[in-house]
Each structure stands twice: as structure tokens, then as C-alpha cells.
N, C-alpha and C positions, 0 to 999 in steps of 0.2 A: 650415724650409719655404722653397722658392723663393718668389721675390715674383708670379712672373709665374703662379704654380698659384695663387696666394689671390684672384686674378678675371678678369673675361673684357674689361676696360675700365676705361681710367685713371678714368672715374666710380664705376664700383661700386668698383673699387680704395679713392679715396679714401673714399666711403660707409663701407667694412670697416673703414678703418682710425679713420675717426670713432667709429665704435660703437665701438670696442678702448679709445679715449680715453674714450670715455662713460661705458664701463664700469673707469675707471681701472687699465688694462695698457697696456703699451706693445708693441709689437712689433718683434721681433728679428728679421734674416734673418740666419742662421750664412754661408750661400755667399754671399750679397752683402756684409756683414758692415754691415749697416742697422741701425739701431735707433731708431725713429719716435720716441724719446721726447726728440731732442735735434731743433735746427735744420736742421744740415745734415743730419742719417739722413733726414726729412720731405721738402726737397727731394730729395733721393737718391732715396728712393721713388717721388716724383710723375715723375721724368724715367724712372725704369727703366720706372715701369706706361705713361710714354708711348712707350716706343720697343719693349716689349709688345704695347700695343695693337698700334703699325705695321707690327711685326713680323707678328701674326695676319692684317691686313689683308692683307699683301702676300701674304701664301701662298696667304690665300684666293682673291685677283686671278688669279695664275698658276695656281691649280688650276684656274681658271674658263676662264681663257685655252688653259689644255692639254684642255680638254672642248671647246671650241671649235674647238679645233683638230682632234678627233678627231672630232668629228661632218661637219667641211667634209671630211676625208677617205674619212668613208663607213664607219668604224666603228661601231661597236653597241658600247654604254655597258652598263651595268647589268649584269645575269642573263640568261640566255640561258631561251629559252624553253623550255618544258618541252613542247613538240610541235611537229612539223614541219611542213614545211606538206601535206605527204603527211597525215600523221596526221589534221590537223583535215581535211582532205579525207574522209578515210573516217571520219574520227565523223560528218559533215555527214551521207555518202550512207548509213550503218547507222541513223540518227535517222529522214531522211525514209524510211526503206523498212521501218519500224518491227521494227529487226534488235536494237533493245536500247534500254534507258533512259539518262539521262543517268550513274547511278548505276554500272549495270551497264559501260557504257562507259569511266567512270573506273577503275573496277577494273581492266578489261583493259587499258590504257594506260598505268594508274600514277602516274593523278594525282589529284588531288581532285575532287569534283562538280562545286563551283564552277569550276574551269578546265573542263569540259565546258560547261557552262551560260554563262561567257562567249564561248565561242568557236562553241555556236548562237549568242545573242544577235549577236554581230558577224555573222554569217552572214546570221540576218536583216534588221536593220540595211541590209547592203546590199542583199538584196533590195527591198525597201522603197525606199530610195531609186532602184535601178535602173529600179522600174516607175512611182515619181513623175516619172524624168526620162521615161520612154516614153509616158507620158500627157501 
């Protein structure tokens, strides 16, 4: 087993490898070629699970930093939405003109209820706030 798949931080690292002593085994990494039951395998470990950890950080940093960077450019992250904005337009004007349920609406569009039912709700939503600000 790699050392850096046996945990997610040079704490729980060492926690794992306490319980393995606890329970009187030692552990072996074959590809590191570690073995915790001597002096130096122990240290061996503690620096690989820290430069592990740093490792995990950093990627996590620059994945954050590449999100960052796509959102200032005006990309769209995630899933892309399952209607357009045409679409929820005409769920909107067949709901108010009482041309179908939210139910029946989903079927013809091919999505679930729930996405009909939050995209009234956000439509109301703004209603609501549009006639708090006009009041």
C-alpha cells in the first residue's frame, strides 16, 4: 500500500499508525520500502505523510485558484442547466394561463417536478420582491 492512500493528513497518518503499534503489527510500504517498526522507517513516514499532506494542499490551492479564475472570466462552473431561459419562460406563461400543472409541464420538457416547481418559485420570488420595491 502507498503511504499517502493510508490517510488524508500527517495527524490521522500518525493516529493509523499508532493503532497498527497498539495492536502489535508493524507496517510495511513495499513502493516506499518503509517499515514503521524500526527508527528510521517512523521517521520516513512522518516526513512522506508531511510532504502528503502539502502535496494535497497545493492542488487543492490551484484548483481553487483555477475556479477563480474561471468564474472572473465569466464562465459557468458546474452542470449546465436543464432549461433555457426560453423554456422557463413558457413554463412561467402555461402555469399563469392555467395551460398545465407543474407535473404535467415536467413531462413535456423532461425534467423533474421539482425543477418546474423551483423555477415558479424563483419566478415568484421575483415578483414579490419587484412589487416590495414598487411599494
Amino acid at each position: 500500500m502507498k503511504l499517502d492512500r493510508l490517510s488524508r493528513s500527517l495527524r490521522d497518518l500518525l493516529f493509523t499508525l499508532e493503532a497498527i503499534t497498539a495492536a502489535g503489527a508493524g507496517f510495511r510500504s513495499v513502493t516506499e520500502a518503509i517499515d514503521t517498526t524500526t527508527a528510521p522507517g517512523r521517521l520516513m513516514t512522518q516526513m512522506l505523510g508531511a510532504f502528503a499532506e502539502f502535496e494535497r494542499a497545493m492542488i487543492r490551492e490551484r484548483t481553487m485558484n483555477g475556479f477563480a479564475h474561471a468564474r472572473q472570466a465569466g464562465r459557468h462552473l458546474g452542470r449546465r442547466p436543464s432549461l433555457t431561459g426560453p423554456q422557463r419562460a413558457e413554463i412561467i406563461a402555461k402555469v399563469e394561463s392555467g395551460q398545465g400543472s407543474p407535473a404535467q409541464l415536467a413531462s413535456l420538457f423532461r425534467v423533474s417536478r421539482s425543477t418546474v416547481q423551483r423555477v415558479l418559485r424563483k419566478h415568484r420570488e421575483r415578483q414579490a420582491s419587484a412589487s416590495s420595491i414598487a411599494n
